[in-house]
VODREN-804546 format. One record per residue (C-alpha): residue in one letter; chain; y, x, z. Coordinates in Angstrom, 3 decimals, padded with zeros to 6 digits. Layout:
<rec 'a','A',<Y,X,Z>>
...
// end
This chain:
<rec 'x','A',<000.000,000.000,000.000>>
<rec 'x','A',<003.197,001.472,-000.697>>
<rec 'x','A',<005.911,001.917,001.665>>
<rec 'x','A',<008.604,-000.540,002.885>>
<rec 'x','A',<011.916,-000.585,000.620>>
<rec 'x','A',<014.390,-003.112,001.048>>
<rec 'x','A',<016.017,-002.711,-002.163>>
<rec 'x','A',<012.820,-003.095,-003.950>>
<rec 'x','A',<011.711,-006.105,-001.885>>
<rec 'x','A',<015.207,-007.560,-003.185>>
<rec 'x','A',<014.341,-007.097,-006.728>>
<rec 'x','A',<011.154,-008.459,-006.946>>
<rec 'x','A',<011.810,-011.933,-005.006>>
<rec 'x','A',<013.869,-014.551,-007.016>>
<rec 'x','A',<016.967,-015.697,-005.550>>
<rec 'x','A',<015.962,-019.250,-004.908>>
<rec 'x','A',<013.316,-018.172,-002.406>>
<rec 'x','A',<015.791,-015.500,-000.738>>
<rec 'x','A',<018.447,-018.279,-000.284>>
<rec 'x','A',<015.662,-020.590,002.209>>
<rec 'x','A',<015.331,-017.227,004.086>>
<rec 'x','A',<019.016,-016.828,004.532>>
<rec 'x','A',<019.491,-020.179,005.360>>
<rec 'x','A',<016.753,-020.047,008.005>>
<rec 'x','A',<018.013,-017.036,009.514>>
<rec 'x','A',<021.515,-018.230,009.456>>
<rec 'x','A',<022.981,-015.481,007.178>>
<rec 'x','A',<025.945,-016.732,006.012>>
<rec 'x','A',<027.078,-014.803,002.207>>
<rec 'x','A',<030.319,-014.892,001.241>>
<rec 'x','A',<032.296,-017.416,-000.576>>
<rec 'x','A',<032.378,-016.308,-004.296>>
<rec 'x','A',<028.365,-015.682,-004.263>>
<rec 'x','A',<026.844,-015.963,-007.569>>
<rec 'x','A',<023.513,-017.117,-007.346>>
<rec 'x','A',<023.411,-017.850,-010.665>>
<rec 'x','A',<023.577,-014.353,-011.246>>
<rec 'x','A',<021.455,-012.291,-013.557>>
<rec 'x','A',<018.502,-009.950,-011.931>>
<rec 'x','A',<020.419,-006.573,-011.102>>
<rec 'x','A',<023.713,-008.272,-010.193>>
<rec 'x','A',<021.911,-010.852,-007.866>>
<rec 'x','A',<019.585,-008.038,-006.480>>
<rec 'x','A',<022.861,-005.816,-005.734>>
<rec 'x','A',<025.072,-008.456,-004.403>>
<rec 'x','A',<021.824,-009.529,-001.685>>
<rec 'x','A',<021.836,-005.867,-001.087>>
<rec 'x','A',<025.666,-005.794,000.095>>
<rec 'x','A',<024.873,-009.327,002.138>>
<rec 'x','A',<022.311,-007.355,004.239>>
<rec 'x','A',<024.285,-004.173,004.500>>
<rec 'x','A',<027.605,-005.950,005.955>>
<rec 'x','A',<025.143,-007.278,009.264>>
<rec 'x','A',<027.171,-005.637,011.704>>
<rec 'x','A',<024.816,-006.548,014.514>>
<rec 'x','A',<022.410,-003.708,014.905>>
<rec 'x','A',<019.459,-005.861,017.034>>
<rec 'x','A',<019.630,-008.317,014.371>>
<rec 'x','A',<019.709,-005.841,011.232>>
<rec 'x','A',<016.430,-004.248,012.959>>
<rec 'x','A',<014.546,-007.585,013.149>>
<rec 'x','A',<015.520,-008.228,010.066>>
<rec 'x','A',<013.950,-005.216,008.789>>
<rec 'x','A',<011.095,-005.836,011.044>>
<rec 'x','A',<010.023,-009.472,009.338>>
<rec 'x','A',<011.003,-008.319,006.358>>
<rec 'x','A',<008.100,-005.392,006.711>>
<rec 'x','A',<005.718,-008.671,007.725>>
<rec 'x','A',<006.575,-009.626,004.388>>
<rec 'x','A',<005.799,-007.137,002.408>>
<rec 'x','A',<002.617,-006.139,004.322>>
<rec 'x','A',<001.134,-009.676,003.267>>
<rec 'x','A',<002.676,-009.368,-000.428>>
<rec 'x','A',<-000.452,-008.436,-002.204>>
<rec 'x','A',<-003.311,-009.923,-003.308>>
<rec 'x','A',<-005.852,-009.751,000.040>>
<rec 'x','A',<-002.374,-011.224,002.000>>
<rec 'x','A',<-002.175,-014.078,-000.747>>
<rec 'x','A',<-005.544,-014.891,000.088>>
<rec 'x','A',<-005.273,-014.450,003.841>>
<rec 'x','A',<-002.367,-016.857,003.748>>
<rec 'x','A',<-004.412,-019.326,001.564>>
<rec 'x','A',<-007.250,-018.632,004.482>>
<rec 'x','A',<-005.019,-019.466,007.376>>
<rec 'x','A',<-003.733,-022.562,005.647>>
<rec 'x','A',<-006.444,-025.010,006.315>>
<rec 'x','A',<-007.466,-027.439,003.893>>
<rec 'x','A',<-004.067,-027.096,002.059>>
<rec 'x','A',<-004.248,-027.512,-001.525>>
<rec 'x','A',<-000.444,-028.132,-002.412>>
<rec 'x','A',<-000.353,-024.523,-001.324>>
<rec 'x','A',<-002.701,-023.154,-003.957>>
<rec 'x','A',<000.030,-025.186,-006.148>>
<rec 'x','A',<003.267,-024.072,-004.849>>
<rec 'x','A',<001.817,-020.181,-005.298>>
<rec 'x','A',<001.303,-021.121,-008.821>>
<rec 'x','A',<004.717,-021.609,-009.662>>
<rec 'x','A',<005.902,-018.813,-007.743>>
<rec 'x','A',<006.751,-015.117,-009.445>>
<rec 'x','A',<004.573,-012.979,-007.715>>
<rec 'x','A',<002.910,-011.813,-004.149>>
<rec 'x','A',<005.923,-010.526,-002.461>>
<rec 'x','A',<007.566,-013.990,-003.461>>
<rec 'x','A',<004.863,-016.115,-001.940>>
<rec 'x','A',<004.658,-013.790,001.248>>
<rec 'x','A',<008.417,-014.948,001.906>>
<rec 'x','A',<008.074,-018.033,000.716>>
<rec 'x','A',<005.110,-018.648,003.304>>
<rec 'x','A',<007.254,-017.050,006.303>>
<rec 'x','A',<010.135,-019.495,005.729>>
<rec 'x','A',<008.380,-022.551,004.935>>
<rec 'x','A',<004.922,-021.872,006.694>>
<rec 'x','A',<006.185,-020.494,010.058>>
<rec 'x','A',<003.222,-021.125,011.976>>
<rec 'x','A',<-000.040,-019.799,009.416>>
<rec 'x','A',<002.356,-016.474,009.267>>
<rec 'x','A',<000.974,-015.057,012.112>>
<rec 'x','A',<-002.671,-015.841,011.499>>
<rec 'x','A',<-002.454,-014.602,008.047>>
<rec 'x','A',<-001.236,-011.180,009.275>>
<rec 'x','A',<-004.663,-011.185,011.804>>
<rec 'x','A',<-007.054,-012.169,008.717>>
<rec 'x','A',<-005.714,-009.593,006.312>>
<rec 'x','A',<-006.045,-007.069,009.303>>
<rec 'x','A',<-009.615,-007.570,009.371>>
<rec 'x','A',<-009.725,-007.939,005.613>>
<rec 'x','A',<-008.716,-004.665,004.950>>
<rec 'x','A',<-011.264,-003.513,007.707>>
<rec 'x','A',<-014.040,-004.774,005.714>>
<rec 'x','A',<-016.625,-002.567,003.983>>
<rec 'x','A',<-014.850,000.475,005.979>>
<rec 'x','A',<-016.766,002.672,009.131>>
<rec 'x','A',<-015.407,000.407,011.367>>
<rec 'x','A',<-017.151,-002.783,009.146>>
<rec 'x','A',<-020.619,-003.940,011.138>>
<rec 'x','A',<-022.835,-007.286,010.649>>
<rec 'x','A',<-024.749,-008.730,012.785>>
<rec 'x','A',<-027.260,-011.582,012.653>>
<rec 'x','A',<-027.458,-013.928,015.763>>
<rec 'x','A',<-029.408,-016.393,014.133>>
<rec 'x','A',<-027.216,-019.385,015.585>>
<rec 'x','A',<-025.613,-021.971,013.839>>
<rec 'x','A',<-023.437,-023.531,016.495>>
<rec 'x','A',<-019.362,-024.651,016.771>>
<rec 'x','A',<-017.258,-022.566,018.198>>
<rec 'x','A',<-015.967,-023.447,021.569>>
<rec 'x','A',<-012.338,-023.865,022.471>>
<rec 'x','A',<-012.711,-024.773,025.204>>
<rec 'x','A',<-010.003,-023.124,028.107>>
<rec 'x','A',<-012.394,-022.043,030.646>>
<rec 'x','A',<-014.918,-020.689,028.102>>
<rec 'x','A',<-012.237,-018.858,026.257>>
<rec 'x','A',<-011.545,-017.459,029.991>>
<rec 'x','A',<-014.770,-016.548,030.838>>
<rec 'x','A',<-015.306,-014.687,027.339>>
<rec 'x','A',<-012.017,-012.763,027.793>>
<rec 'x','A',<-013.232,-011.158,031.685>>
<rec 'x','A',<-016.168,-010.070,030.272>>
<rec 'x','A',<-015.420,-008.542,027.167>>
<rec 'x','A',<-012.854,-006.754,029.464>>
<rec 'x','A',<-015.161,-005.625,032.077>>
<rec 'x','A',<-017.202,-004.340,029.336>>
<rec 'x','A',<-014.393,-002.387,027.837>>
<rec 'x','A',<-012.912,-001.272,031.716>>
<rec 'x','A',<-014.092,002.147,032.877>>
<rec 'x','A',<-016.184,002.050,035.845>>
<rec 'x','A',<-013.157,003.419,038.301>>
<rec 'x','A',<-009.954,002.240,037.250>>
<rec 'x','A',<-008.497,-000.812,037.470>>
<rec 'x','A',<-009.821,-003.600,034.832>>
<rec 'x','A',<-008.046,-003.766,031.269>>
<rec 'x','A',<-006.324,-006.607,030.399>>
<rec 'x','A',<-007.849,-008.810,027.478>>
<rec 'x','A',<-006.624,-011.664,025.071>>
<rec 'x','A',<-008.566,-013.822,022.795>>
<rec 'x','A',<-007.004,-015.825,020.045>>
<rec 'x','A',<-009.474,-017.997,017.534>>
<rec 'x','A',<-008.394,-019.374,014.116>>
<rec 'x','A',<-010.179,-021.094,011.147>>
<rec 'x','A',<-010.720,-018.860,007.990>>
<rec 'x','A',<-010.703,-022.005,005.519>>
<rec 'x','A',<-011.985,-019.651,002.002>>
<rec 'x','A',<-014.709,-018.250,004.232>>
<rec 'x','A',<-016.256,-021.057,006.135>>
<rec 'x','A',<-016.019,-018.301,009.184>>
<rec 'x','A',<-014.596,-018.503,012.450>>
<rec 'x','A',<-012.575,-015.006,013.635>>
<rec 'x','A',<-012.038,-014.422,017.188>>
<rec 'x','A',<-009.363,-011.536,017.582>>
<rec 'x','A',<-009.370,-009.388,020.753>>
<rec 'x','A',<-006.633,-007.494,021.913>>
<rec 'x','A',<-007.999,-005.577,024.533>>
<rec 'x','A',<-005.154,-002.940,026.828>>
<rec 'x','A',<-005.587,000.601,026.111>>
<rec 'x','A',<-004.475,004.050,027.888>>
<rec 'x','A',<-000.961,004.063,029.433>>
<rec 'x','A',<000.989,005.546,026.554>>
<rec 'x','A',<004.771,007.575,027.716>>
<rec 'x','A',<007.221,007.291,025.168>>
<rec 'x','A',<010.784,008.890,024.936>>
<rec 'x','A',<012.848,006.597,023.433>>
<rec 'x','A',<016.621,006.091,022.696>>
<rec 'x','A',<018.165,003.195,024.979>>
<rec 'x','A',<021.757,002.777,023.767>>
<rec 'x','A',<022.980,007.004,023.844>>
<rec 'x','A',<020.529,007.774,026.309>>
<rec 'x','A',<016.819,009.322,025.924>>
<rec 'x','A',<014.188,007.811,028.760>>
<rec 'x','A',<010.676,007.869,029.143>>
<rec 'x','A',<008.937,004.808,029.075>>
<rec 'x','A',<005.777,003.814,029.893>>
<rec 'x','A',<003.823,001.104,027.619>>
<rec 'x','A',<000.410,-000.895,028.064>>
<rec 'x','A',<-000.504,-000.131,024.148>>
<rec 'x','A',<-003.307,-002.939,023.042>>
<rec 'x','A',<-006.094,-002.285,021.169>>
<rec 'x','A',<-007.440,-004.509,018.455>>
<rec 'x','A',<-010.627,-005.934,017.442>>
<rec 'x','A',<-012.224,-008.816,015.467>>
<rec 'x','A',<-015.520,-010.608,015.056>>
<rec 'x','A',<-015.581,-013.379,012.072>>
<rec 'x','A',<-018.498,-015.497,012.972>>
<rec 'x','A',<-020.287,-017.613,009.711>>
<rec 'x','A',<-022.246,-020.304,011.017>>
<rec 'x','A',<-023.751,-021.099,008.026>>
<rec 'x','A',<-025.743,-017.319,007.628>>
<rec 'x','A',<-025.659,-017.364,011.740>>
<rec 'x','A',<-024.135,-013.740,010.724>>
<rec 'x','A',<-021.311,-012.001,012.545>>
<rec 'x','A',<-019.063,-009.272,011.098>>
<rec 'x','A',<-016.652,-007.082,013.277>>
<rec 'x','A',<-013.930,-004.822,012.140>>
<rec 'x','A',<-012.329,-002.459,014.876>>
<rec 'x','A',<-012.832,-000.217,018.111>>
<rec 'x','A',<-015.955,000.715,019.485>>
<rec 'x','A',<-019.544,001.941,018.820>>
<rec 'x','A',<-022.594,000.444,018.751>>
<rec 'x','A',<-023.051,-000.330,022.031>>
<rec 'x','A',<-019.885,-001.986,022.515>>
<rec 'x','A',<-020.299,-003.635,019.147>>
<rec 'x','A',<-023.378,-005.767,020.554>>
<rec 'x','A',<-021.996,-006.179,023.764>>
<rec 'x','A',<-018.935,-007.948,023.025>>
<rec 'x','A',<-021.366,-010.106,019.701>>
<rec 'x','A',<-023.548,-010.762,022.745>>
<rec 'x','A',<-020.682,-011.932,024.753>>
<rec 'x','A',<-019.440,-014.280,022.816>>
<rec 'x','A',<-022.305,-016.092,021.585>>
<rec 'x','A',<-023.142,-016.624,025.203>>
<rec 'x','A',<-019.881,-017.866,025.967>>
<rec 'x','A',<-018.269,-019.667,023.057>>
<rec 'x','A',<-021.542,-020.524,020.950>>
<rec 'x','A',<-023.704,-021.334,024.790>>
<rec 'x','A',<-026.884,-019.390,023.439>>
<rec 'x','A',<-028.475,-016.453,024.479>>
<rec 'x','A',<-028.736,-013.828,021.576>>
<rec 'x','A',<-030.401,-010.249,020.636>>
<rec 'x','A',<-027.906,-009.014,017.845>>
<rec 'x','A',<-029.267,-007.218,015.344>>
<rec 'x','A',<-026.968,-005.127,012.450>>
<rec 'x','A',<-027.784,-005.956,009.004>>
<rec 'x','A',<-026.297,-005.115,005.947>>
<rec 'x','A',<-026.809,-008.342,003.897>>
<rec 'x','A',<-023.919,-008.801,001.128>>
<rec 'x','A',<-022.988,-012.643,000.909>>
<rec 'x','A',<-020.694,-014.284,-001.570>>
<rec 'x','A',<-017.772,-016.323,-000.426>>
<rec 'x','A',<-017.660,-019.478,-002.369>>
<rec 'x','A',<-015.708,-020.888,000.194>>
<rec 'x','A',<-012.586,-018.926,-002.141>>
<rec 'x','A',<-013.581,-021.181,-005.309>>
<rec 'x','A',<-012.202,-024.074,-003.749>>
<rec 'x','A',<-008.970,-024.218,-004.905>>
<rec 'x','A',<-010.155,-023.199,-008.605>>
<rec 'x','A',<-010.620,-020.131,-010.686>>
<rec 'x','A',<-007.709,-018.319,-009.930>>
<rec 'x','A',<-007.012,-014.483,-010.195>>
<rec 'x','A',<-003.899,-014.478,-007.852>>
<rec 'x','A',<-002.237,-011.478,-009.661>>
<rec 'x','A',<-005.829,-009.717,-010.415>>
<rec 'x','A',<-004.606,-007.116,-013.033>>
<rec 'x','A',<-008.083,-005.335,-013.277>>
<rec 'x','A',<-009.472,-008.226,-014.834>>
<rec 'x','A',<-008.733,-009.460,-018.253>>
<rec 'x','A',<-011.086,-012.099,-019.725>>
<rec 'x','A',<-009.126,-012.919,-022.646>>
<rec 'x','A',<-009.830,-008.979,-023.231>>
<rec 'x','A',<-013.477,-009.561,-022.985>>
<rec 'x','A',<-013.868,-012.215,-025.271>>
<rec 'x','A',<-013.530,-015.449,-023.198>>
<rec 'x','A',<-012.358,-018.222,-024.095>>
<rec 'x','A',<-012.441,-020.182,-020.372>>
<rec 'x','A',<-014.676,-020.649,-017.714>>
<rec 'x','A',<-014.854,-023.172,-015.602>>
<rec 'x','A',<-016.728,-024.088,-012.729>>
<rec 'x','A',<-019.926,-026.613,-013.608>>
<rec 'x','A',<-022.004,-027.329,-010.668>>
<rec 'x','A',<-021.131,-026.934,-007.213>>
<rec 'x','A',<-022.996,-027.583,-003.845>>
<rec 'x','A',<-021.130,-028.272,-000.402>>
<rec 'x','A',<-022.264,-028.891,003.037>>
<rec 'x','A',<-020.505,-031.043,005.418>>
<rec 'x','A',<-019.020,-029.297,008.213>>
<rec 'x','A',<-018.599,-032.022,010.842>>
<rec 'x','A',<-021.801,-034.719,011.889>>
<rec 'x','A',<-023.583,-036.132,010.420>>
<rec 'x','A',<-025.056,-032.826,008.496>>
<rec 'x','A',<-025.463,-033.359,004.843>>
<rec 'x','A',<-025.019,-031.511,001.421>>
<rec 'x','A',<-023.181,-033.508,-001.933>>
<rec 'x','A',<-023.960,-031.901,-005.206>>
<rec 'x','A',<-021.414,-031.641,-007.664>>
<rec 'x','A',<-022.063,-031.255,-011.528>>
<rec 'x','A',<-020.275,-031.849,-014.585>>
<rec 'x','A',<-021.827,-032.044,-017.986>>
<rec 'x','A',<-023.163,-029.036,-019.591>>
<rec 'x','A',<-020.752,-029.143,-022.774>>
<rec 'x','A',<-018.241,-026.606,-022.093>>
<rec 'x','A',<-015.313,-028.402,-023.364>>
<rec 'x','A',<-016.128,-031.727,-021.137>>
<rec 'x','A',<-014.179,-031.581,-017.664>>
<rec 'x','A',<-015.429,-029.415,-014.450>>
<rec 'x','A',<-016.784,-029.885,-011.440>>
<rec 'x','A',<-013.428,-029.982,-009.777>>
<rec 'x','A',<-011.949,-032.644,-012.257>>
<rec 'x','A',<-014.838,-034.633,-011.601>>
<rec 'x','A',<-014.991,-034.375,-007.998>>
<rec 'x','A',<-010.992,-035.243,-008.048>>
<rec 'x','A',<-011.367,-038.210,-010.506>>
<rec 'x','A',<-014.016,-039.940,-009.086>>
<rec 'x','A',<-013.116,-039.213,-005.568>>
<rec 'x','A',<-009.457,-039.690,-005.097>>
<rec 'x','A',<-008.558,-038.800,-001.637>>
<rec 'x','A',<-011.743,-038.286,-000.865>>
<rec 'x','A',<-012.449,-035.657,-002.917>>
<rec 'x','A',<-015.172,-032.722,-001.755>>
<rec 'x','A',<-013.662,-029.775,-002.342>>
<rec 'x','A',<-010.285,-030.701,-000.576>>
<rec 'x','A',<-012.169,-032.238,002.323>>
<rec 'x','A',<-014.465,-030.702,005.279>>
<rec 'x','A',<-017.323,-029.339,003.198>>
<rec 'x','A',<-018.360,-026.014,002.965>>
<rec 'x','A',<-019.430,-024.714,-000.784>>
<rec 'x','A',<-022.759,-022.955,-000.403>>
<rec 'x','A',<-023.717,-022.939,-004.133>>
<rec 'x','A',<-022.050,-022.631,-007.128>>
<rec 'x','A',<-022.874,-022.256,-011.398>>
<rec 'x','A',<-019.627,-020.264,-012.787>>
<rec 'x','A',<-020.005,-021.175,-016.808>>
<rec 'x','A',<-018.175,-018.630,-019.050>>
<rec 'x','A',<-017.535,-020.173,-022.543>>
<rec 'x','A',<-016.636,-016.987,-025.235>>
<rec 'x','A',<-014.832,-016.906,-027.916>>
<rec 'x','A',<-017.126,-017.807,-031.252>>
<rec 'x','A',<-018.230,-014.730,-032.615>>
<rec 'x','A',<-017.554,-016.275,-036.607>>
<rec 'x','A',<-015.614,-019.395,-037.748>>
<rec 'x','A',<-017.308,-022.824,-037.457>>
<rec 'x','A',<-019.879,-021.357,-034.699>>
<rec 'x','A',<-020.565,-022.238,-031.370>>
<rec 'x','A',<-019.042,-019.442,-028.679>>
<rec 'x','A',<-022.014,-017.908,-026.474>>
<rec 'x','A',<-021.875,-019.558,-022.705>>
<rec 'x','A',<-022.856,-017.950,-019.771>>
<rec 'x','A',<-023.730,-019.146,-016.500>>
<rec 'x','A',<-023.484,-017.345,-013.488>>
<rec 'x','A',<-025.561,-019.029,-010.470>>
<rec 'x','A',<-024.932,-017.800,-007.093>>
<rec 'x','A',<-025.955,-018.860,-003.544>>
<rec 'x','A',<-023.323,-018.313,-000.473>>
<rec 'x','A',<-026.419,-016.011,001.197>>
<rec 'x','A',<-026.340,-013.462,-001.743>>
<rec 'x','A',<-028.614,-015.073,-003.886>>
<rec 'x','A',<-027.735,-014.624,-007.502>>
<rec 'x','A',<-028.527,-014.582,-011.280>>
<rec 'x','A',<-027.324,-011.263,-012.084>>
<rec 'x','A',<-030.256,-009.090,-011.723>>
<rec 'x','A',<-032.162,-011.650,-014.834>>
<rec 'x','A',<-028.962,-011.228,-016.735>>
<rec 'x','A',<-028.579,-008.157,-019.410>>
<rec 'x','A',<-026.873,-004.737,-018.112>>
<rec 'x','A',<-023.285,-006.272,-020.086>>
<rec 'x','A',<-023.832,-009.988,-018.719>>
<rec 'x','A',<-024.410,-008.537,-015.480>>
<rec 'x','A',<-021.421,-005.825,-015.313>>
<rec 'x','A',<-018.713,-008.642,-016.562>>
<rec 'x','A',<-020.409,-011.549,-014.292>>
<rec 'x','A',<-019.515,-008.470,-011.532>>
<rec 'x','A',<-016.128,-008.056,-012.369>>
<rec 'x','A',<-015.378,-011.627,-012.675>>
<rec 'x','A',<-016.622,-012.419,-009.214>>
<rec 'x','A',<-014.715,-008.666,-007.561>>
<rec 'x','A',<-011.389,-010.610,-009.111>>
<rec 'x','A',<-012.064,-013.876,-007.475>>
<rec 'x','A',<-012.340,-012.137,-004.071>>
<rec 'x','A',<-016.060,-013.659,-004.268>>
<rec 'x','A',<-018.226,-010.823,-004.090>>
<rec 'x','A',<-018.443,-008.062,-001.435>>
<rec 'x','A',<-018.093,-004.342,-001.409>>
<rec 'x','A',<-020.406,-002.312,-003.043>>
<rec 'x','A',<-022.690,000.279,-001.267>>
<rec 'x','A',<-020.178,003.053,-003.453>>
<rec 'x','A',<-017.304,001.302,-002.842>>
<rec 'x','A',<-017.968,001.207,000.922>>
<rec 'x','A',<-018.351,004.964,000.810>>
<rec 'x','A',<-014.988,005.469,-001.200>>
<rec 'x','A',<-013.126,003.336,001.570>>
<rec 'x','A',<-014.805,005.709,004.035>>
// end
């Protein structure tokens, strides 16, 4: 990720969506501002609004959110924001229409306040994923996930009794559980106190030492539907299966033996709000001969009582509607894949371009199963390698076994 730049930020964000966040933050611009402006002019007169702060706290949390923003203004923060936003899919739309990541990042802080925050947590364990400090474990339990006070409680003194040395006074522990909507998973984040930490810093002209309570991080996404559990953060093995164990005793009430696995899943729960590339500029199936692809069948598993799976499937002629226009137009309001169903199973069907005029264009399908289970091995080495790209730029597919190594 490159570095922070304001300047740059300014460039790349339209001025319609910087004018919400100066009206939310109450920055007032002067009288004879042209936002009708063309790109460098606008981008240079916003520059001079943000220079003339003459508040110094404010300019520095300013420059703080504005970092938030451009942290999430990628691809994996697109999707964390689509993850945090539960059951949402106006979002999808509104990120359609806007110019690029950085764009939707601010747009999401002014108008979506509150899935900010959560966002920021998911893409911190997103980026931890596939990395040394990646492990899965399978619990074999396919329970809710209790939010309940007092078990939330009784999960945080334990986890920090485990992580408190044996003389010392115990380390303080938080626990905060959202909803990862593309995943089907539950993550539970853990910041648990670390080391005393002195810092010299500057308060007003004067240097002082400090002393902080620095927190360390750590994250377990729990998928009920695989009863697997991945964590991202600190802590070797032993820690790793205490805290697993820990909270399936406490917030899933079942008594576990964690073992690690390394079973790659796919995570249909990201085709729900279509085919979309979200900015994907490795990927270019108009390069590659395509003419569309859309997806034909679909399966999806209820996520609240009574238990239950719907299929989904549109008609095999490529040109005849998908399995999300048929959901929608049948459905209504009620449709599947913008209601409280999981999508375990899914047929991808890539229509080419005709190889000669007045022919057919080749299809092919792509079947895949939310536990790993897939097509691609009985499909042809070139079949296989595009059906591999296709589902790395949907955010679909996991890391590789090389790729994990790379990030390593």
């Amino acid at each position: 990720m490159s570095a922070f730049n304001l300047q740059h930020l300014i460039r790349e964000v339209p001025g319609k969506t910087w004018r919400d966040y100066l009206a939310m933050r109450a920055i007032e611009v002067s009288p004879d501002f042209d936002w009708a402006a063309e790109e460098v002019p606008l981008a240079a007169a916003l520059m001079a609004e943000f220079t003339r702060i003459a508040d110094h706290e404010r300019v520095a949390a300013i420059h703080a959110e504005l970092r938030r923003v451009h942290r999430l203004g990628n691809p994996k923060g697109v999707y964390a924001l689509l993850n945090a936003s539960h059951n949402c899919p106006e979002l999808q739309e509104t990120f359609e229409q806007l110019c690029n990541p950085l764009e939707r990042a601010l747009w999401a802080l002014v108008h979506r306040p509150a899935d900010f925050p959560i966002a920021e947590r998911m893409l911190q364990f997103d980026r931890g994923f596939g990395t040394r400090a990646w492990k899965r474990h399978a619990i074999q339990v396919s329970e809710p996930v209790s939010r309940q006070a007092d078990d939330v409680r009784a999960f945080q003194d334990k986890v920090s009794q485990l992580m408190s040395r044996r003389k010392g006074p115990q380390r303080a522990c938080q626990v905060d559980i959202c909803d990862r909507f593309l995943d089907g998973g539950v993550q539970v984040s853990l910041y648990i106190e670390d080391d005393p930490n002195d810092v010299v810093e500057f308060v007003e002209a004067d240097m002082k030492r400090r002393t902080t309570r620095p927190a360390g991080s750590m994250a377990l996404v729990y998928h009920p539907l695989t009863g697997l559990v991945d964590s991202i953060g600190r802590g070797g093995a032993k820690v790793r299966v205490g805290v697993v164990t820990l909270f399936a005793k406490h917030l899933l009430k079942r008594d576990v033996k964690p073992a690690e696995v390394k079973q790659p899943m796919f995570h249909l729960n990201r085709l729900r709000y279509g085919l979309n590339f979200l900015d994907d500029r490795t990927f270019d199936p108009a390069a590659q001969g395509v003419d569309h692809i859309r997806l034909r069948q679909a399966r999806l598993r209820s996520t609240k009582p009574p238990l239950g799976d719907f299929w989904v499937e549109a008609p095999a002629d490529p040109d005849q509607a998908s399995a999300y226009e048929f959901s929608a137009a049948h459905l209504g309001d009620w449709d599947l894949f913008r209601s409280d169903f999981n999508l375990i199973e899914a047929v991808i069907s890539v229509q080419f371009v005709p190889s000669e005029p007045g022919k057919a264009g080749r299809v092919l399908s792509i079947a895949l199963k939310h536990t790993g289970v897939s097509n691609l091995r009985d499909l042809s080495e070139t079949d296989a390698q595009f059906a591999e790209a296709l589902l790395k730029a949907l955010q679909v597919s996991e890391p590789t076994d090389l790729e994990v190594q790379r990030a390593a």
